[in-house]
N, C-alpha and C positions, 0 to 999 in steps of 0.2 A: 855210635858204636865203633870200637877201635878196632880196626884188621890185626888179626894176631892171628898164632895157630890153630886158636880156638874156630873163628868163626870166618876163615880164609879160605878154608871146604866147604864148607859151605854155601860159602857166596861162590866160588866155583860148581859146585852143584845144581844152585839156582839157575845161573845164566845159562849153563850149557847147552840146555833144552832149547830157551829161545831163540841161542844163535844159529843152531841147526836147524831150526824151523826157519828161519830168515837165509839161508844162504841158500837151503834147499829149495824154496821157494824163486830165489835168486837163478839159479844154475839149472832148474826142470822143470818151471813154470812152461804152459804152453799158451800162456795169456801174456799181453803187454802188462809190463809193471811199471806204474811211474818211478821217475826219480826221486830218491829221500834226502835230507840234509842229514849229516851224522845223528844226532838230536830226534829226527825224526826215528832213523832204522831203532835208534838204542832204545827207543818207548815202544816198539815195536817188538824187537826179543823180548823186553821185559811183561810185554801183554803175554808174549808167546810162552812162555818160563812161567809168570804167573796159574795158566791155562794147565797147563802141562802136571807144575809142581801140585795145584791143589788135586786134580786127578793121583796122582801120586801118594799125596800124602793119606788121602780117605780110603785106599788101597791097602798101604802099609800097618795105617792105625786100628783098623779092620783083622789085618792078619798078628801084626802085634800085640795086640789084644788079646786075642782068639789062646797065642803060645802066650800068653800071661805075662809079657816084658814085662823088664823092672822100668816103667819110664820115672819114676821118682827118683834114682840112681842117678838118670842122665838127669834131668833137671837140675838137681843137688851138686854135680860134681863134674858137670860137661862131657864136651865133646873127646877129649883126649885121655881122661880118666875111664871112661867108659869103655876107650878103642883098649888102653890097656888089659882091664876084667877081663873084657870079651870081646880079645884080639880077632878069633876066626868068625864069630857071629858078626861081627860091627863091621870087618871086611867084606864078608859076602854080603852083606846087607845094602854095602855102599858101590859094592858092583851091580847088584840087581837093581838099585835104583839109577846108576849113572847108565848102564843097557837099555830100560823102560825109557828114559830121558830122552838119549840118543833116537831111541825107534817111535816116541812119541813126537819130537821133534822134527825129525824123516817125517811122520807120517801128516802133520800139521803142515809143514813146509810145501809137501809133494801135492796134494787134494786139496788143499785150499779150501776147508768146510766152510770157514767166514763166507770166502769167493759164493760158494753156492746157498749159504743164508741171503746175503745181499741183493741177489739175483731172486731168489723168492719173494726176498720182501719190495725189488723192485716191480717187478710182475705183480703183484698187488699193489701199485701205488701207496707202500708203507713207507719209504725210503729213496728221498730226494735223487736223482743220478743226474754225471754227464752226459750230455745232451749226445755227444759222442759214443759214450757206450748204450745210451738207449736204440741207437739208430744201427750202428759199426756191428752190437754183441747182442742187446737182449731181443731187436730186431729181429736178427737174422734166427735166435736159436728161435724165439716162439713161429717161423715161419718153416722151422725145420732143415734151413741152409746149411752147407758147411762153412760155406764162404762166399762172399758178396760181390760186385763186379759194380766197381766205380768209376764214374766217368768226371776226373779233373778239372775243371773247366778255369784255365790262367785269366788274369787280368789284361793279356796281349792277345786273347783270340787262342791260344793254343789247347789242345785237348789232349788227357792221356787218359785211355782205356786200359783197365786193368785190375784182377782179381786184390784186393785189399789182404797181406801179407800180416801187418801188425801196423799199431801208431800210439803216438805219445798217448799217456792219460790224461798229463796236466801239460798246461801251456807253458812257455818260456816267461820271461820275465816283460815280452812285449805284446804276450799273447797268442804267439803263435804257435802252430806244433808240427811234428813231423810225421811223416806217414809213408809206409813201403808199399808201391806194386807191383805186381807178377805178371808176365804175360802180357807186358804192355804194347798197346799202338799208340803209337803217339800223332796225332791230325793235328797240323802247322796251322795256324791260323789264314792260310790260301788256301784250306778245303779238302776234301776226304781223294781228291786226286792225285793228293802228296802226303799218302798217308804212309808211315813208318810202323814195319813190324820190326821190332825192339828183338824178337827173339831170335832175328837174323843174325846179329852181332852175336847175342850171350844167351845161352841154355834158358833160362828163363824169364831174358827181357824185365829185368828186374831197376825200377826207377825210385830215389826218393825223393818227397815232394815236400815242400814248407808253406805254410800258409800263407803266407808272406806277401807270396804273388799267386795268391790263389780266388778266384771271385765266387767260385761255386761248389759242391760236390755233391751230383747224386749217383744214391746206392741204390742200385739195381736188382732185383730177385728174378727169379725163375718164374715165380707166376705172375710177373710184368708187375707187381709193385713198386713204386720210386719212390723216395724221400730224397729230400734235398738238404744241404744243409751250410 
């Protein structure tokens, strides 16, 4: 299909939903997001736009129906013949749909429903997950946590104690990932008699760690649950 004026609103229409469900997601998520390749994100709005636009369309064809459009007109004579007949109709028509987009989009991006299917279907063992988010998220919420209390354990003996802030979803390209703590102690590998409160230096003693040189981690609950990992 040829981009021309015909079908260049269009495809502006389509996408628009899914990039604001993707950026919104980006910028107000309170969950870690993995990194995408371009490639990745763009299959990604276009799921979101998909999702969006068919809502949309079963909507409109529902109410356009209903006031008895001519859709044979637009068929027959398109997009730009149509905007001519029925300049003020085809106008509000394409505000109300690009509004619903926008706030469909917002609302896709913001609450994450996939996020919260996933997570059902992970609690039912329907839907394979990282071993990380098993332990890190769906862990902590079936235990009713807000957040977990990790203990680092280096490849040199060192230890950092500390509330788990966020961490990669997926590994780097050698495997390994990163992870933020809060409130950290850090125990030197000579022993809890040269132990380090972190939040001496900075407000919230805040460390981040790579797998890299890491030999162990377990996550700690309130009703003395550990996993290790």
């Amino acid at each position: 299909m040829d981009i021309n004026l015909e079908t260049l609103p269009l495809i502006i229409l389509f996408l628009v939903p899914g990039f604001v469900a993707y950026y919104t997601r980006e910028y107000l998520s309170t969950t870690p997001q993995a990194k995408l390749s371009l490639v990745e994100v763009t299959l990604l709005c276009l799921v979101y736009s998909l999702i969006i636009v068919a809502m949309e369309g079963v909507l409109f064809t529902v109410y356009l129906s209903a006031i008895r459009f001519d859709f044979a007109f637009v068929i027959e004579n398109g997009f730009v013949e149509t905007f001519k007949r029925y300049p003020q109709d085809t106008a509000l028509l394409i505000s109300v749909w690009t509004l619903l987009s926008i706030i469909g989009g917002f609302f896709l991006g913001r609450f994450e429903p996939e996020r919260g299917l996933r997570h059902q279907l992970a609690k039912r063992g329907l839907m394979a997950t990282d071993l990380w988010y098993n332990v890190f998220t769906l862990r902590k919420n079936s235990l009713g946590q807000d957040r977990c209390y990790l203990a680092v354990r280096m490849t040199n003996g060192d230890v950092y104690y500390g509330f788990l802030s966020e961490y990669a979803l997926s590994a780097d390209e050698d495997g390994n990932r990163e992870l933020v703590l809060e409130n950290v102690t850090y125990v030197p590998s000579e022993g809890f008699d040269k132990a380090i409160d972190l939040r001496v230096y900075q407000e919230k003693g805040i460390v981040l760690v790579n797998t890299r040189n890491v030999h162990s981690i377990e996550a700690i609950y309130e009703n003395a649950v550990t996993y290790e990992v």
